[in-house]
Steps between C-alpha positions, in 0.01 A plus 500: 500500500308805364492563147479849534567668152640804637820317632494171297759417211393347255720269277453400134651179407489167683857327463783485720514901504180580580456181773840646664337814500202415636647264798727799576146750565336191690793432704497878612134539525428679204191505295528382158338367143680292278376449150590222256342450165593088506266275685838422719748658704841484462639575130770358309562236813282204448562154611387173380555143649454229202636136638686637798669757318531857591425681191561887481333647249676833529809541686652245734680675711741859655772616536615436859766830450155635509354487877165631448320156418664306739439724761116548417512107480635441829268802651235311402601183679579317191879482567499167512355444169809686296753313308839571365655391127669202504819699450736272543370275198451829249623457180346742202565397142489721188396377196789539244461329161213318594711334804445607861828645635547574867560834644862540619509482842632829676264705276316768687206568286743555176833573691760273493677437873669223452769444216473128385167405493454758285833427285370143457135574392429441158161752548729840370796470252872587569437875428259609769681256750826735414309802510317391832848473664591809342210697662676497844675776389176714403529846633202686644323688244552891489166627512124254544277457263193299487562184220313192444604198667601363164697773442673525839602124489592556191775726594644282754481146350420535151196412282523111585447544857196698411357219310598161694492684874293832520226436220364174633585586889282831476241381242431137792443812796372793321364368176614813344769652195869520610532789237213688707549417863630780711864394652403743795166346553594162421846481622561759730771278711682469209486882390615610860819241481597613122499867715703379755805262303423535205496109442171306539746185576741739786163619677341143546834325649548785736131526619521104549830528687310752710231286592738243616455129423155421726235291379345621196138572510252321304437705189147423460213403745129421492220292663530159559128464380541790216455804531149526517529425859614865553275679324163306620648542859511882415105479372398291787665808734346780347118329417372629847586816476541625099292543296538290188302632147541266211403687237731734272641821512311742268571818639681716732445869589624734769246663733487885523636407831775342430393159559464220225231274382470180263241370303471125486253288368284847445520640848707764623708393831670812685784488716787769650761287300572270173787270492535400107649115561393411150700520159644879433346484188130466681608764739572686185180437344296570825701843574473669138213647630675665819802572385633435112838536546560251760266240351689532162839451692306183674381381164870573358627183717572200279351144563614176348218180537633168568369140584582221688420102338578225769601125424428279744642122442508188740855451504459165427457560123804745472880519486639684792493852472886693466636604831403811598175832516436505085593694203516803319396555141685822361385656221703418259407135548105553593239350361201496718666427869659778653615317862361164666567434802511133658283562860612227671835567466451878580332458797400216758154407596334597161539155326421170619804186437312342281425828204698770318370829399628706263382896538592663131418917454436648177442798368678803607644848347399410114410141542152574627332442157482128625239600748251479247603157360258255620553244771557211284717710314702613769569155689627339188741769418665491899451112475702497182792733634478278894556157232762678323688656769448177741520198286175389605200366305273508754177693554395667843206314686358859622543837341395854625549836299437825625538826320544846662466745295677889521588365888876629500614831531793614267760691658658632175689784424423828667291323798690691807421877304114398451540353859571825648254709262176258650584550801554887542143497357393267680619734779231731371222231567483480862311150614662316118743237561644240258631151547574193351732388246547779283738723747771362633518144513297219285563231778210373752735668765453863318145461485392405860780772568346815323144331568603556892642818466256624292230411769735667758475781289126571494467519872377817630713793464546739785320828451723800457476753760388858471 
């Protein structure tokens, strides 16, 4: 394929964005440059193998509500590779008063469906239960406003729900503040069924009686061999034909033709388009140049920086984990450990018979100070909360810790208004286009999504007519 620079795109940032975007301009013949400061492709998805086990070192798996990974798997002739949650054995505790409690069954994210699981749990008191059944008769509200999730919750179940279902929920996917998080951005589902009956509880039974009693999905999926597998398929794909600069970003400018170019490792690549697949607040940094205003609304978007520590134990030298995926930590109980999940339970193929792992996070929304704590540091603070919480006494035989650092975007308060105001200038930019995490959806499905569409985008244009 030519790399000619008057029709090529080039793409800054090398994860699962800007690899979907650059499989997207291969697979339609398109020219392009992508350009990756890290001596590897492929971001925040990294996959080790340490005594047969599957170790993910970012996430570990999507949505399957989601179609766009799947379907990019399964284009890519790696269908037979994806596996579903072992939903039929998932169980999520919550840590209340240093016990692990399981979630009530019926609960659809923090909505109760079901009347006596919930009546029987001892995870919320006798108040919220009341005021849970109570909510049924919620009315729609009279005008919309934009709240925090905290606050919307709030409103319908009361403060304890916040803290034992929301908080640690939201802070295990989005690492972020409940008391910041945009309900529309976060939540939207939930926002358009308040609209509609009023009742959170009213809108969920009567979308489930809609969808009749079928099969459930799985609600996650992923790679039998992590998944890695996807995004070194995706490399392997575009290597003929993309070019690939590992060097950073320095600069970007806009030609007095309208076309852009990037400086990377002190040389100035041009092309007719730039995808920006890399953290808003690099796009931000890159753009204050071009255009001040949008790279200040880039920078504006929040990040929170998490890690991941893995235990890995022969199982021979354990007690048997508790049924079930893992637990939550909410914040009124937190320590270090803000989730851990048990892999082998969560998904099949990932741990051998004869080990355990254990896959903890930390950090998050105000926790992140523990970032800087040193390794040592770090593993005996999650090894003392994993003894407490488990009974065990028992060290791990293997141990991997991995830090990523301002990696999720923060969808807080006001996101859908500075939505809307980057894009109508970005409207003003022709050849700009934006993906990745930071937009609409943190999930790998919402990045290969907007990394497609955003390649889609920078095709040529038809020339207007005179």
């Amino acid at each position: 394929m030519s790399q000619d620079p008057q029709s090529r795109t080039l793409i800054i940032g090398g994860g699962i964005t800007g690899l979907s975007a650059a499989y997207e301009l291969v697979r339609l013949g398109r020219p392009a440059v992508l350009i990756e400061e890290q001596p590897r492709l492929g971001g925040v998805i990294q996959t080790e193998t340490v005594d047969g086990c599957v170790l993910e070192q970012g996430p570990d798996s999507f949505l399957s509500a989601k179609p766009a990974a799947a379907e990019l798997i399964r284009e890519l002739g790696l269908g037979g590779e994806i596996i579903a949650s072992n939903d039929d054995s998932r169980v999520t505790y919550v840590v209340r008063k240093g016990r692990l409690v399981p979630l009530p069954d019926g609960l659809m994210m923090m909505v109760p469906t079901r009347i006596m699981p919930v009546a029987v749990s001892p995870l919320l008191g006798w108040g919220t239960k009341l005021r849970m059944g109570l909510e049924y008769f919620h009315s729609p509200p009279a005008e919309r406003r934009e709240r925090s999730v905290g606050e919307f919750i709030r409103e319908h179940y009361g403060g304890e729900t916040v803290d034992y279902l929301a908080e640690p929920l939201l802070s295990g996917v989005y690492g972020g503040d409940v008391e910041r998080l945009s309900v529309d951005s976060v939540l939207a589902r939930f926002v358009e069924i308040e609209a509609k009956y009023g009742s959170l509880t009213k809108g969920v039974l009567a979308a489930r009686k809609a969808a009749g009693r079928g099969k459930a999905a799985p609600l996650f999926q992923t790679m039998k061999g992590g998944l890695a597998q996807l995004t070194t398929e995706l490399e392997r794909r575009i290597r003929p034909d993309c070019g690939i600069v590992h060097e950073r970003a320095e600069a970007v400018e806009r030609t007095s033709d309208g076309r852009w170019r990037v400086r990377a490792g002190g040389d100035w690549i041009a092309g007719a388009d730039l995808i920006f697949a890399c953290p808003a607040y690099a796009a931000g940094a890159l753009l204050n140049t071009v255009h001040p205003q949008l790279a200040a609304l880039l920078s504006g978007i929040e990040y929170s920086s998490s890690m991941t520590v893995a235990l890995v134990y022969k199982k021979d030298r354990i007690p048997a984990l508790p049924p079930g995926f893992g637990f939550l930590v909410p914040a009124r109980e937190r320590g270090v450990l803000v989730a851990c999940t048990f892999t082998g339970a969560k998904f099949p193929f990932r741990v051998p018979d004869t080990h355990a792992v254990l896959r903890c996070f930390l950090g998050g929304a105000g926790n992140e100070a523990v970032l800087d704590s040193s390794n040592g540091d770090i593993l005996a603070s999650v090894l003392d909360e994993v003894k407490q919480l488990l009974g065990w006494r028992v060290d791990p035989d293997r141990t991997l810790i991995t830090r990523w650092r301002r990696a999720m975007a923060q969808y807080t308060v006001g996101h859908e208004t500075r939505l809307r105001l980057i894009d109508d200038i970005r409207s003003t930019l022709p050849g700009l286009h934006l993906a990745g995490n930071a937009y609409s959806g943190i999930g790998i499905p919402d990045c290969i999504r907007t990394g497609r569409a955003a390649a889609r985008m920078s095709l040529p244009r038809p020339q207007a007519r005179m």
